[in-house]
Structure formats: C-alpha cells, structure tokens
C-alpha positions as CSV (number, residue, x, y, z in Angstrom):
1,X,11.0,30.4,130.9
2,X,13.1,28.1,133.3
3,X,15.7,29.2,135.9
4,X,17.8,26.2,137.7
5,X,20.2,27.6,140.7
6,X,23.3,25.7,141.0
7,X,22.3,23.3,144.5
8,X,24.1,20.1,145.5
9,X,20.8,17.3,145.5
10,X,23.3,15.2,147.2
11,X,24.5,17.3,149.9
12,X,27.5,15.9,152.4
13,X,25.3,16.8,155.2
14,X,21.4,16.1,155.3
15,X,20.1,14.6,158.4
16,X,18.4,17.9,159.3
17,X,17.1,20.4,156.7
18,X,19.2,22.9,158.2
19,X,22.4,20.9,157.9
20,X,21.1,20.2,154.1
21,X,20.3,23.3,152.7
22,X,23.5,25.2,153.8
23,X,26.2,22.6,152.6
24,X,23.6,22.0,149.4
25,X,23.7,25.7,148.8
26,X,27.3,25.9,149.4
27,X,28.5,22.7,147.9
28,X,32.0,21.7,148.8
29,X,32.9,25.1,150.2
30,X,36.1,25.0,152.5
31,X,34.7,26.6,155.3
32,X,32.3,23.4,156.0
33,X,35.3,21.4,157.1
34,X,35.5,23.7,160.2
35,X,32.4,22.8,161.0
36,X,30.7,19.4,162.1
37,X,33.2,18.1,164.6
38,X,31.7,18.0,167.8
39,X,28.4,17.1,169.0
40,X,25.8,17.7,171.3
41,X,22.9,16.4,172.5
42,X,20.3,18.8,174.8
43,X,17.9,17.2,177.0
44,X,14.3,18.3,177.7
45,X,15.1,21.2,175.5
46,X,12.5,23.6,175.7
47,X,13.5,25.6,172.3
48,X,13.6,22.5,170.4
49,X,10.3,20.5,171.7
50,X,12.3,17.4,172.2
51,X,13.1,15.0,175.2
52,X,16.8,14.8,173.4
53,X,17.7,17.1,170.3
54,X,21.3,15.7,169.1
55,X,23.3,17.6,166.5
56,X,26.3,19.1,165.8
57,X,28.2,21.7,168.2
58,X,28.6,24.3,167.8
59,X,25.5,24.4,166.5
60,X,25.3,25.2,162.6
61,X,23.0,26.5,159.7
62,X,23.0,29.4,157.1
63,X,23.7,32.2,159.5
64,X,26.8,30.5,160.2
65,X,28.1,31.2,156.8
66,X,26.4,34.5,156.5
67,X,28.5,35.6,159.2
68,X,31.8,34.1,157.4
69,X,30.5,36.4,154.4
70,X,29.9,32.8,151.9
71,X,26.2,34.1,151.5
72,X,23.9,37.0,152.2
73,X,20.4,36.5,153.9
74,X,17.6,38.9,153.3
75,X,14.3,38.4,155.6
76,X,10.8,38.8,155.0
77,X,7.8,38.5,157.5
78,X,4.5,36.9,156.8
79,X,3.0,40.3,156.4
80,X,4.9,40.6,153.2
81,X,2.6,38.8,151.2
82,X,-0.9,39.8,153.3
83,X,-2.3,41.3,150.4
84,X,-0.9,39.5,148.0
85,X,-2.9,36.8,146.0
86,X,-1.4,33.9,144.7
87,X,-0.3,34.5,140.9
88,X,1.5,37.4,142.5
89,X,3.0,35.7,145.1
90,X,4.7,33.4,142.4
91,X,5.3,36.0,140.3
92,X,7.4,37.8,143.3
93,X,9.1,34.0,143.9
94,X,9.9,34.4,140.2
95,X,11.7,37.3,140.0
96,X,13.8,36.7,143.3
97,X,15.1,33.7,141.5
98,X,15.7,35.3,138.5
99,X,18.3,37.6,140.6
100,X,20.0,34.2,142.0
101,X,18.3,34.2,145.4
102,X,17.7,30.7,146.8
103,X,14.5,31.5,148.8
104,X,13.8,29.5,152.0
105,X,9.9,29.6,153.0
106,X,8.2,28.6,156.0
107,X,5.5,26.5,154.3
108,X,2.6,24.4,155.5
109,X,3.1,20.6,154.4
110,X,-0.8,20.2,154.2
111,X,-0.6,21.8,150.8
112,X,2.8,20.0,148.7
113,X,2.2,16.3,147.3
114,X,6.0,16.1,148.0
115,X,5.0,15.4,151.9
116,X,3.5,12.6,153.8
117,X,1.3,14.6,155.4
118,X,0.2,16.3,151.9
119,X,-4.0,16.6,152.4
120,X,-3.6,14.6,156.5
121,X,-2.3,16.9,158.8
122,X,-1.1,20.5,158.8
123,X,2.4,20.8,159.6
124,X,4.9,24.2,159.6
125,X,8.2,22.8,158.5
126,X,10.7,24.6,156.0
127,X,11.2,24.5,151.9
128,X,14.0,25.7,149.8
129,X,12.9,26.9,146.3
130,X,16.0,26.0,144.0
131,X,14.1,27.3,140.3
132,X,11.1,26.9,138.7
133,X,9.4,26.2,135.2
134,X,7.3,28.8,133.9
135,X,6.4,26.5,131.4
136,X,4.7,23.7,133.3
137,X,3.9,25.9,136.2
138,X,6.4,24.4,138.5
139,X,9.0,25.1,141.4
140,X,12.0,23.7,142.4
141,X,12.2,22.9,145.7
142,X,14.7,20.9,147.7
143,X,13.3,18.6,150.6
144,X,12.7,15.3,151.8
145,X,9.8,13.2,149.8
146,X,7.4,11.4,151.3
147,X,9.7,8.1,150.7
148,X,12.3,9.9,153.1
149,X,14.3,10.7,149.8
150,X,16.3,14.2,149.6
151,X,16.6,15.8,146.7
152,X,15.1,18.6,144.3
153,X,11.7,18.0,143.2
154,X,9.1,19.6,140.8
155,X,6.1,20.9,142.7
156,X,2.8,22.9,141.4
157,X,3.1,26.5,141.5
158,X,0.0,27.2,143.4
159,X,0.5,24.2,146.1
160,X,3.6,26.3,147.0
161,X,1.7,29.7,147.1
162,X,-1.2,28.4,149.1
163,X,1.8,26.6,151.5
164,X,3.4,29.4,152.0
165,X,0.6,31.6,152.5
166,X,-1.3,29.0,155.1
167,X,1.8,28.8,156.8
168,X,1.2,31.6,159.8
169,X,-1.9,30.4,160.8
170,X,0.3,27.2,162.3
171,X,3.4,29.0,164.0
172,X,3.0,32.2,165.9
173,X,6.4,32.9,165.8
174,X,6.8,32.9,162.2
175,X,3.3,34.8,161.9
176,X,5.3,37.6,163.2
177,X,9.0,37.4,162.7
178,X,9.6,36.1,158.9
179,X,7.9,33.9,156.2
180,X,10.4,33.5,154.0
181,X,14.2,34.5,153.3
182,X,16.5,35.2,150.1
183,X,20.0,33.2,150.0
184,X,22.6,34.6,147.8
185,X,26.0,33.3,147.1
186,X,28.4,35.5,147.9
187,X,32.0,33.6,148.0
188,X,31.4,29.5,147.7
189,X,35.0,28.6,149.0
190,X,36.3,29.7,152.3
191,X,39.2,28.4,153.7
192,X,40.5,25.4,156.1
193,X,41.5,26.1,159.2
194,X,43.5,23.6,160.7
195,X,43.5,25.6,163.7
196,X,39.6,25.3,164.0
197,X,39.5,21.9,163.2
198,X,42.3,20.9,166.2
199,X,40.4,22.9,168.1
200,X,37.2,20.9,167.6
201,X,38.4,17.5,167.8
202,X,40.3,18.2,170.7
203,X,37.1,19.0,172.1
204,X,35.6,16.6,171.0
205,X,38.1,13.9,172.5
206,X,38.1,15.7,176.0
207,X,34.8,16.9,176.9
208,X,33.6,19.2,179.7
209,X,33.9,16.9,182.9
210,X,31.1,17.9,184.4
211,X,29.1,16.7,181.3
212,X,29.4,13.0,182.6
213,X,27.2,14.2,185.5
214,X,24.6,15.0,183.3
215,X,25.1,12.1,181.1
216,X,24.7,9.9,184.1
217,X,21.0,12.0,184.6
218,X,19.9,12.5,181.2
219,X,17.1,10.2,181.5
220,X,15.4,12.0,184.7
221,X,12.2,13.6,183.2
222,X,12.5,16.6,185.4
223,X,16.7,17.8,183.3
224,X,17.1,20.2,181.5
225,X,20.7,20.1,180.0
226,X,23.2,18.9,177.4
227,X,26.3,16.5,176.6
228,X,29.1,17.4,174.4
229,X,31.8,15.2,173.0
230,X,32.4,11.7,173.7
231,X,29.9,11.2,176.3
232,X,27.4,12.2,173.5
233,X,28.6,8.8,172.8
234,X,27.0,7.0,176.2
235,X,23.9,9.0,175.4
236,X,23.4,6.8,171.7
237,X,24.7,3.7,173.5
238,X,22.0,4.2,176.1
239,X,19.5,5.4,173.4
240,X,20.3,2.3,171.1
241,X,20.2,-0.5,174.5
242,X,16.7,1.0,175.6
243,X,15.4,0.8,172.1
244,X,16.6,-2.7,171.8
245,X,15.5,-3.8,175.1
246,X,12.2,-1.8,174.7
247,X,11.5,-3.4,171.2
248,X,10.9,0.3,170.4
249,X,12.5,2.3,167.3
250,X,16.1,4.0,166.7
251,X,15.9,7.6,166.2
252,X,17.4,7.2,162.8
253,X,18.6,11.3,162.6
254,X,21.5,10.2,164.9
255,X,22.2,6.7,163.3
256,X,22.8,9.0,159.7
257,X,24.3,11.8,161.3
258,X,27.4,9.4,162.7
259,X,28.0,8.1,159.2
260,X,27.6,11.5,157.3
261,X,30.2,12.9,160.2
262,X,32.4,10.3,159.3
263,X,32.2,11.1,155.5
264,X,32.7,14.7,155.8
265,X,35.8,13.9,157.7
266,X,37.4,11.7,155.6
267,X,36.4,14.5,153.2
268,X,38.1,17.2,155.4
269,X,41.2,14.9,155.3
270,X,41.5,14.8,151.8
271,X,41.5,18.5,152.0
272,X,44.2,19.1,154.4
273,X,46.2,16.3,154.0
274,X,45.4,14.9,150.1
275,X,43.7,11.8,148.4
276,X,47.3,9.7,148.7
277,X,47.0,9.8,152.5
278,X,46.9,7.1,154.3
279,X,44.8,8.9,156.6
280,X,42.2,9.4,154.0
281,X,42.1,5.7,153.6
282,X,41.5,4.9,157.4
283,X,38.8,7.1,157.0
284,X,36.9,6.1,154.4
285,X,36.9,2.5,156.2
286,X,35.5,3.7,158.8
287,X,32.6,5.8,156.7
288,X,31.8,2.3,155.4
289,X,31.8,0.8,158.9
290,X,30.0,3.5,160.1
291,X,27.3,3.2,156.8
292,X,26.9,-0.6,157.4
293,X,25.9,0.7,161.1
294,X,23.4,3.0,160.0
295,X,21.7,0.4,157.7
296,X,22.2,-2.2,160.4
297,X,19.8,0.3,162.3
298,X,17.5,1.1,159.7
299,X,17.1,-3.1,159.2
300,X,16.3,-3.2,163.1
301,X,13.4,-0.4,162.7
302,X,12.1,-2.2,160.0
303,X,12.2,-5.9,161.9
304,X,9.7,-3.8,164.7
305,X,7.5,-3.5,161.9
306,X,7.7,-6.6,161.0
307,X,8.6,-5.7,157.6
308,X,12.0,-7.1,157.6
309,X,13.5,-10.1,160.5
310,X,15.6,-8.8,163.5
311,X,19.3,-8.2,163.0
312,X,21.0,-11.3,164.2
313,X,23.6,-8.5,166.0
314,X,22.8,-5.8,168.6
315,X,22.9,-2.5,166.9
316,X,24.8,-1.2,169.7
317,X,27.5,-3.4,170.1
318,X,28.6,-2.1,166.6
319,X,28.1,0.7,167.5
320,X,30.7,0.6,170.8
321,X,32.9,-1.0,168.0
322,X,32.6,1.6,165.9
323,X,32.9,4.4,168.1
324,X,36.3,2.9,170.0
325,X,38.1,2.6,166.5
326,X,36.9,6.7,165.6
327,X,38.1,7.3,169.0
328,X,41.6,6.1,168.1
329,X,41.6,7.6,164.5
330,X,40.9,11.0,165.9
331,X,43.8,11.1,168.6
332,X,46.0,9.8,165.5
333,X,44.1,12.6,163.5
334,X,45.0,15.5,166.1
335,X,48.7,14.9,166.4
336,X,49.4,14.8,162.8
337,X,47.4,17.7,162.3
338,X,49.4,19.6,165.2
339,X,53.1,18.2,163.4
340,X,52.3,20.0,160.0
C-alpha cells in the first residue's frame, strides 16, 4: 500500500525547516502573505544557541497557522513510544498517515542516509513524514539532503524508527515534552489582509529607534538583544564586510532568506494587486537581483574553499544596492496599498 500527502517539495519559504514545512504543508495559502515582512535578528540569544539568529518577525511556524485554524496540531511525548518496538512504531506512523496527518518527529540524524551526518555524529534536528511505501518499506520525508537539496525523499522504514526512537537520549527537552506531532489540514486558504501587510511593512520601513543602539553594539560579546527592520539591514552589511575582510564564510540562511522574501512578495503582489501590475513586474526584478546576490554569495563561500575563484565584486556592495532599491519599492508598495 502507498499513501502520498499533498506537500509543496518546492516550498516559497525554506531557509529554515520551520519556515519550509508550514508554507510546504500549506502550499500557496493566503494567509502566508501576512506573514514574512519584517525581520529580526537576536543577538547572543540564549533560546536559540546562536551569537545572531536572523529570521522573520514576528516570528513564524506551524502554530502560527494552528492558531488561524489552517491546521490542527496534536502532540505526542517521547514516552509514547517507550514500549514500543520498531515494526510497531511504523505501523502507528502508518496509520496516522492513512488519516491525512503530516507527522513532524524529532529524529536523530545519526540514523537517515538522507543527512551528512548519517553514521558521523549524532544530531536532534526535525523530519516531516509526507507518506510512505508499504511496498518497498519506505517513508516519505521532507528535508534537506546531504547536497543541501530540499525536497521529499524516500527513506528506510527502520532508519526512521530507530531515529526517532534515539532521538531523547540527545535533547532533554524533547525527552520530556514531545517526540513527535500530527499536522492536519484544516482550511488551506485564508485570506489577505491588506491591513496586516501595511502594517508590517510600515514596520518594517520605520523601525523601533532605539534598535540602532543595539545595532551599533551587536558585536559586544557580553549583548543580549535584537534588531528589527531596516537596521536588520546594517547587521548583514556588517556580517557580509567582516566576512569579506576576515576571508571567513557568509552565513548563507540570511543570503536565501532576502531573495525567498523578495519572491514571496512579488508573490503577495500578484495576490492583492494581479499578474498585470506593474508592481508585480518591479518585483520580480528585484527577486532576480536579489537571486543573483545570493549566488554571488554562495560563489564567494566556495572561492574560500578554493573550489571556485573570488567574485571580482564585494558581495556587500550588491548588497547596499540591492537593499536601497527594496527600500524604495516598499515606500512605493505602502502607499498604493493605503490608496485602494
């Protein structure tokens, strides 16, 4: 028996897992255009583990759209399964699909051949089983491959029990609070709010003032705090002149997340204004602007490998470039939305 859920491979949004399995779950749903406007970046986070954690704010993932009654979630803690071997472990995983439930586990990488640390290094990190293949004694699951590809991919039955089940012996929290959770479809469309969306952008454009004290301080060791808006923009600039100065590596989860921004905008666009606009068509010059940019980063990590030569153009003065011309789209962008 085989049982395929209906899951976007090619999500708009897929930078972080979070941000792909809930816009890959929900596909095209209008709600997602009132989300992933603003941005943030928190420094010396002590939730996240990270010196700098950037991503979208308000901050977004599959509660979100719980809460907007799109999906329904249904936890499960690690003690679940305690007693459960591994043929009935899939069998459970089965028969939860069966019903339509996406099921996100908390798995331990060690165990999928999917991962590049499959058989190295024990790692908790999350999977999303999208079906499975009774047949050849496969799941579904959506992730990112070892070759940093997204997308669904067949992996062995038992490699996902025995992830699964491993799993709580590498994260305390998860040990006790949840190993895995169902994800049902409730209503995939939503609705635009223009309001929402003004709201953001506007935001976006005219930042807390007090954040460009703490942009001017993010690199002190000893802060704790966060940017919003444009000066998230002086933190990348900063980010991108230290790595080039440094010869060190761009963190390439901001470089994508400014292009797949732009692309869900010119997306969001298209909804609220249609495909004639010549809004739309601004913005989907400045997705390829802001694509080039990305692989104009990805080319300079590669030249400190030495795989490919450097870029014969700082990354980050495209980067000023294209962040002055989304500056003046936006503005253009909030007063015609505000004159409809």
């Amino acid at each position: 028996m085989k049982r395929t859920l209906s899951f976007n491979s090619r999500p708009p949004i897929r930078s972080y897992l979070h941000h792909a399995y809930a816009t890959g779950i929900l596909g095209n749903a209008d709600e997602l255009f009132n989300r992933y406007i603003d941005l943030e970046v928190r420094i010396n986070d002590p939730y996240s583990g990270f010196t700098h954690f950037f991503d979208y704010y308000p901050w977004t993932n599959i509660e979100h759209f719980a809460s907007q009654g799109l999906c329904t979630l249904r936890e499960y803690p690690a003690g679940f399964f305690e007693n459960q071997t591994p043929s009935q472990l899939i069998s459970i995983l089965h028969e939860f699909l069966k019903k339509d439930f996406f099921i996100e586990a908390y798995v331990d990488e060690h165990y999928l051949p999917t991962s590049a640390f499959f058989g190295k290094r024990h790692i908790s990190h999350a999977l999303l089983l999208t079906g499975f293949d009774d047949n050849r004694k496969e799941f579904l699951a959506a992730t990112y491959r070892h070759d940093h590809k997204f997308g669904v991919f067949p992996i062995s039955e038992r490699n996902v029990a025995f992830a699964i089940m491993n799993q709580p012996k590498l994260n305390a929290y998860y040990t006790s609070k949840k190993a895995f959770r169902l994800i049902h479809v409730e209503d995939p469309c939503g609705s635009v709010s223009k309001a929402k969306v003004a709201e953001q952008i506007f935001n976006f454009l005219h930042p807390d003032p007090a954040g460009a004290f703490v942009a001017a301080r993010f690199k002190d060791p000893a802060f704790v705090g966060s940017v919003k808006g444009l000066f998230v923009y002086e933190f990348i600039e900063r980010h991108i002149r230290d790595a080039e100065d440094g010869a060190q590596e761009i963190d390439m989860r901001i470089m994508r997340t400014i292009w797949e921004r732009t692309r869900i905008m010119r997306l969001r666009i298209q909804n609220i204004f249609g495909e004639s606009s010549n809004l739309c068509e601004r913005w989907s010059h400045l997705e390829a602007t802001s694509y080039r940019f990305h692989l104009q980063a990805y080319q300079y990590n590669l030249s400190i490998s030495g795989i490919q030569p450097r870029p014969t153009e700082l990354v980050c003065d495209t980067f000023l470039r294209h962040a002055e011309r989304e500056r003046i789209e936006l503005n253009t962008l909030l007063q015609r939305i505000s004159d409809i």
